[in-house]
N, C-alpha and C positions, 0 to 999 in steps of 0.2 A: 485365368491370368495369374504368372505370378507375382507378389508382391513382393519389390524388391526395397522400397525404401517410403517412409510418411512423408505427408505432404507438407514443408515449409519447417522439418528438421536440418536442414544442408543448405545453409549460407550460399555457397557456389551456385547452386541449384533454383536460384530464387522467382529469378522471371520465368524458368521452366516451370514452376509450380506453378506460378502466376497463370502460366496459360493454361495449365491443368485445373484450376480453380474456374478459372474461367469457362471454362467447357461445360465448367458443374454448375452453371450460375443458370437463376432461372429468368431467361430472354422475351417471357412470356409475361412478366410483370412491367406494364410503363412503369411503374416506381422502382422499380428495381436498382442497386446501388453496388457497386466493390469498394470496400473497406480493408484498405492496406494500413498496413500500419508496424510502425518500426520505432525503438528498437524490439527486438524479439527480445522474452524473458523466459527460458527454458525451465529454469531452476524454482522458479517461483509462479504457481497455476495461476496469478489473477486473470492475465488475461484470454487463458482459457476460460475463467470465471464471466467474468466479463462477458465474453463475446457468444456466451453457450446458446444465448437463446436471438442471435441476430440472424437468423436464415429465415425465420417464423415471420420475420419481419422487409425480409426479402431484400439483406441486405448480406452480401458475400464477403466475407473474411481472408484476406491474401496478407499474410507474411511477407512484410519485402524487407528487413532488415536494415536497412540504411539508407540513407538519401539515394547516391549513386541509385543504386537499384527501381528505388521508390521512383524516381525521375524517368528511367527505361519502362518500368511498368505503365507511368503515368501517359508516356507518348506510345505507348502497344495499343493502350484502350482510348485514346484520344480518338471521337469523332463515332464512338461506338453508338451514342444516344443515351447513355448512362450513365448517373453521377459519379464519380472517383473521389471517396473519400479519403483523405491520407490520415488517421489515427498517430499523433505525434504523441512519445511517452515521457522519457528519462533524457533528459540537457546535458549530464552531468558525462556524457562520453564525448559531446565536443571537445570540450578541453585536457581532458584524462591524460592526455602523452603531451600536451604544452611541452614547449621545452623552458619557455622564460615568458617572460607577461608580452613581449613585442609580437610572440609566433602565435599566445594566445588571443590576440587583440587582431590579427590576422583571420585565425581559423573562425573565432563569431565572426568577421564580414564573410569571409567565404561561403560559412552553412545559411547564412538569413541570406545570401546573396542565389542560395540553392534551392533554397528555400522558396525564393519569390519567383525565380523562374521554373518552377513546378506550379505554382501556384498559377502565373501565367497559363500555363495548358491547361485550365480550367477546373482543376483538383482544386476540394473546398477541406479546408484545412480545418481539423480537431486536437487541440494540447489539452494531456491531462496535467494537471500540478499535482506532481507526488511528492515534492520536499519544496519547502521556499529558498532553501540552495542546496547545491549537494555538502552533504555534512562535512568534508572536507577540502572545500572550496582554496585555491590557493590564490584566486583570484577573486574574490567578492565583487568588486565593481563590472569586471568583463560578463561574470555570471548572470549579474542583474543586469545589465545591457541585453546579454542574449535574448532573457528571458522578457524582455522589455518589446524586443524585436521580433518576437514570436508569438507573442500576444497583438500585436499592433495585424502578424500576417493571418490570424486565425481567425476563422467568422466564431468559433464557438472555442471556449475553455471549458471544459469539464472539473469540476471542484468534488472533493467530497468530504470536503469539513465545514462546515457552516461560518466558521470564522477565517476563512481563505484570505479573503481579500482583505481583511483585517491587518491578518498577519503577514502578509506580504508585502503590505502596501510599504512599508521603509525600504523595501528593493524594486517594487515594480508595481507597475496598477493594470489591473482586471475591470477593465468597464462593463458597469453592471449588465446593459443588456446584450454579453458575450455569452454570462455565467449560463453553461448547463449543470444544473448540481442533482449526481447522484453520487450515493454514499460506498465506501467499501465495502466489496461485501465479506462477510464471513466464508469458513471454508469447510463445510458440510461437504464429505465426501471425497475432500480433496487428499485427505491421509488416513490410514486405518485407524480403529478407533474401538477397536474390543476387547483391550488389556483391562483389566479390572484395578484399583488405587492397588489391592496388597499384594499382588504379583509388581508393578511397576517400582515398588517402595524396594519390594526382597531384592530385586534386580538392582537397582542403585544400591542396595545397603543404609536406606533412609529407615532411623527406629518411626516403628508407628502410630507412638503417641504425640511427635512431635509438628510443630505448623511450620510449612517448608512452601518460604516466598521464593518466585521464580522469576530468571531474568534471562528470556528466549532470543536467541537470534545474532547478533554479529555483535562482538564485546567491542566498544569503540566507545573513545570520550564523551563525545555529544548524549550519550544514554545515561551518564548522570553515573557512573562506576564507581566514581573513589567516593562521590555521598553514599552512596550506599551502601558502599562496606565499610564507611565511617558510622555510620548510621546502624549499621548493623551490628557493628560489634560494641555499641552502647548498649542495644536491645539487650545482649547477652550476657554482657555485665550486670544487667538490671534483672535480668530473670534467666539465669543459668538452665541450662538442658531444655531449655520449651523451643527455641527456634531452630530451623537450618537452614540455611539460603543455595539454593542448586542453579548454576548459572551452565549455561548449554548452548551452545555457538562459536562459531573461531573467533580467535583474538587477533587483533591487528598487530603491528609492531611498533607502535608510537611509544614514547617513553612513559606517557599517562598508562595506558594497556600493560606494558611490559609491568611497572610496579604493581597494580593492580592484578595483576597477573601470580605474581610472585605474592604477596597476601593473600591470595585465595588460596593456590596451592598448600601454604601452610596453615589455615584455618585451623581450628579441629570441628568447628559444622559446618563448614561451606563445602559444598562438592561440587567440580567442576569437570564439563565434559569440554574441556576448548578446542574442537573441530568442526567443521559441517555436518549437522545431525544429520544423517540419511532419512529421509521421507520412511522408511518403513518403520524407525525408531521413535520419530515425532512423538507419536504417545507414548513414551515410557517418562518423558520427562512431564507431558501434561499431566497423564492420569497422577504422578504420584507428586504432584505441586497442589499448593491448598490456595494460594493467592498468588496472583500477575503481580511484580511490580516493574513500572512503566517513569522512572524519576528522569527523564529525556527533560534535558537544557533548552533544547527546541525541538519542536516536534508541530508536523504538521498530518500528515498520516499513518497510521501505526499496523501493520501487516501484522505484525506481534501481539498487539491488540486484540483483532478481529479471530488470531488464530486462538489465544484467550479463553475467549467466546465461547467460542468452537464445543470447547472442551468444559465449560461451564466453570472457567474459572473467573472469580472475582478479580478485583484488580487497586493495584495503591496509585495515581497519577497526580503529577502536578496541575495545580487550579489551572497555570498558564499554558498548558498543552493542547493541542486541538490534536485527536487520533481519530479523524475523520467518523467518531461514530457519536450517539447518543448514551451519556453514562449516566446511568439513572442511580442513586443515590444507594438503592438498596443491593446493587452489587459494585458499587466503586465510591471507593473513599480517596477524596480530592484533597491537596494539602499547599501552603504558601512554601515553595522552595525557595522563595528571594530573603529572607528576613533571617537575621540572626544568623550570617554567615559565619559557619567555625574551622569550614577549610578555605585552600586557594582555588577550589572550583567551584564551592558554594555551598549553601545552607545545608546542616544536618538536622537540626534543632528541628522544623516541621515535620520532616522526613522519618524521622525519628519516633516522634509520637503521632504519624499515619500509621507505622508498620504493628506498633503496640496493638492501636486502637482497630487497625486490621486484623489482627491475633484476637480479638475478642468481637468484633462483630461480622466479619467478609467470610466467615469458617465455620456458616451454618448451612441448613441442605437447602435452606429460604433462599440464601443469594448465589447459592449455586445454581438452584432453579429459576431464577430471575436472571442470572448471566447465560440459561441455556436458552430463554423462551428471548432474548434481546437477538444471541445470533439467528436463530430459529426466524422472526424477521427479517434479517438479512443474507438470508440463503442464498448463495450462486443462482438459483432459476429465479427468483424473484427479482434482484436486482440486475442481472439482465435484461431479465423483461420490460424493468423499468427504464434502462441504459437503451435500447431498442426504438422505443416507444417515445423517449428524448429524441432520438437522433429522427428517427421519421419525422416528429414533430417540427426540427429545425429544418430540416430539408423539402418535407410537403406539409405547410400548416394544415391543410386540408384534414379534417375528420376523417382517422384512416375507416375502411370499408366495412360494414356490419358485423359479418362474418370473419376478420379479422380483429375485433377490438378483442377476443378476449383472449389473445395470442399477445395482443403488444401489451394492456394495460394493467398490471399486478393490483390484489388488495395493497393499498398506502402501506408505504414503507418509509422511515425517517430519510428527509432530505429531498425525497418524490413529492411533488406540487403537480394533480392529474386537475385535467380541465381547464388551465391555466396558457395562454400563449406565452411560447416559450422565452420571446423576447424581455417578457417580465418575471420568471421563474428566477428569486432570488433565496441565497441560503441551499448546504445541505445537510493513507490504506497502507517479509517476517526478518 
């Protein structure tokens, strides 16, 4: 047969694949379950991460991309004898095209109002909380409505930072016994990773005696930018020729970006790549970085983080940050960004003497190897396994099958509570 296109790359294409998934699905399990779920995230593997190890578990994987669709798939399999689970992700494209707060206070009733009548066909709803709003919210109160609205329609929220409902609770509440908490995982595999540090340094043109902090992923306010290059170019005042700071990601167009923007390019150690790194390039910017720095204003999962990890890099975070993972002392050094504010966006002063005290303890092979054996625990197969082995659990509390436990249940992984019913499972993502 020829193959002429993957399954659940083509938007158009979605309830066709849907039935093509279907065909593949195995009819032969009473527990068996399809797990649609939308939106789709091409550019970024979590949720092939995620979802790697849900078939083991005898639960089928359908792309449906959007409500619309997800609502057609949901009345195709109605009446089938098998659960329809709709996997809900990212909120932050209801609103995206608003034209004014009226069309946007509109478009939330409309989606929770699409929402509930999906929900009506017996589809049992899961929301992940991946930001506690989207970072550039133009509406904050309709957001938190949404998301008010979408927890109220979900039997399960999936968390993966242990201080979730914490930190959300000033826009919305998470009742406890909704929480399914597993953690992000790391991305073992998910990009090459056989450049050695002094090929990736000669490629940049990084000298290589120096400690070179990195700032991965999408250059945008909320990541703390102008501290950091406030911050940064005290460091360098302070100890000329030791630092470089390499910042690698597209830049938005906001007037914070654009200046920030404009000082880096003229740096003389900051190097900057401001586009979308291509996945086969990812490592040239990890291998030849010595520390993560993570100075996010808020921050509730941190994909940049995990990817980090990946790569065994240490990392500089704010105390007040939750990056959905566990940071253990001897590869992240945590620092007060609220105190001693010396710009209009916020403190330098802690930030300041983290990167120092980073430059003298995170840039040993100790916490290098202590940030590899952290992701190393949170491998894409394990946290699947555990993500798997959650949802079964919400769906048939039943002790899954002998011969099955050693497919759904991982060695403990942070944020995994195994032997626990999941009603009570409290606590747990470039």
């Amino acid at each position: 047969m020829l193959i002429t296109r993957r399954l659940g790359h083509e938007p158009a294409l979605a309830v066709d694949d849907a039935a093509r998934a279907l065909a593949g699905h195995d009819w032969t399990r009473p527990d068996g379950a399809l797990f649609g779920y939308f939106p789709v995230a091409r550019g970024n593997p979590f949720q092939d991460m995620l979802y790697s190890r849900l078939r083991p578990a005898g639960l089928t994987p359908l792309p449906t991309y959007d409500l619309g669709t997800t609502r057609q798939v949901a009345s195709m399999v109605a009446g089938a004898g098998v659960d329809f689970v709709v996997h809900l992700h990212w909120l932050n494209v209801v609103l995206a095209k608003a034209r004014d707060e009226a069309d946007a206070r509109d478009r939330v009733k409309e989606f929770l109002d699409g929402l509930a009548q999906l929900c009506d066909t017996g589809a049992r709803l899961l929301w992940t909380v991946h930001n506690i709003l989207p970072h550039e919210t133009r509406y904050p109160d309709l957001d938190a409505e949404l998301r008010q609205g979408v927890v109220s329609l979900a039997e399960r929220v999936h968390v993966m930072s242990p201080r979730t409902r914490e930190l959300v609770a000033p826009w919305f509440d998470i009742p406890a016994h909704k929480e399914l908490s597993i953690p992000h995982p790391c991305y073992q595999d998910a990009y090459p990773s056989w450049m050695p540090r002094a090929q990736a340094r000669a490629e940049l043109g990084l000298p290589d005696g120096t400690t070179v902090f990195l700032l991965l992923g999408r250059v945008q306010p909320y990541k703390g930018i102008t501290e950091l290059l406030d911050a940064f170019d005290l460091l360098c005042e302070r100890e000329p020729g030791r630092y470089a700071l390499l910042v690698a990601g597209p830049a938005g167009s906001d007037p914070e970006t654009l200046a920030f923007r404009d000082r880096l390019l003229a740096h003389p150690t900051a190097h900057a790549s401001l586009w979308k790194i291509p996945v086969e390039e990812m490592q040239v910017y990890l291998r030849a970085a010595d520390i993560a720095v993570l100075p996010y204003r808020r921050s509730l999962n941190s994909g940049a983080r995990a990817l980090a990890l990946t790569f065994g890099l240490p990392a500089v975070v704010r105390d007040d940050a939750a990056p959905g993972l566990r940071l253990e002392a001897n590869h992240t050094l945590r620092y007060d960004g609220r105190t001693a504010a010396s710009t209009a966006a916020g403190s330098v002063d802690g930030l300041l003497e983290a990167l120092a005290e980073a430059g003298r303890v995170l840039t040993t092979p100790q916490a290098r190897a202590s940030a590899a054996a952290a992701a190393a625990r949170l491998a894409p197969a394990r946290v699947s396994a555990a993500f798997a082995a959650a949802v079964r659990g919400w769906l048939d509390p039943t002790p899954a099958p002998e011969h099955l436990a050693e497919h759904l249940v991982p060695e403990h992984i942070p944020g995994h509570v195994q032997g626990q019913d999941p009603e009570h499972v409290q606590g747990g993502t470039p």
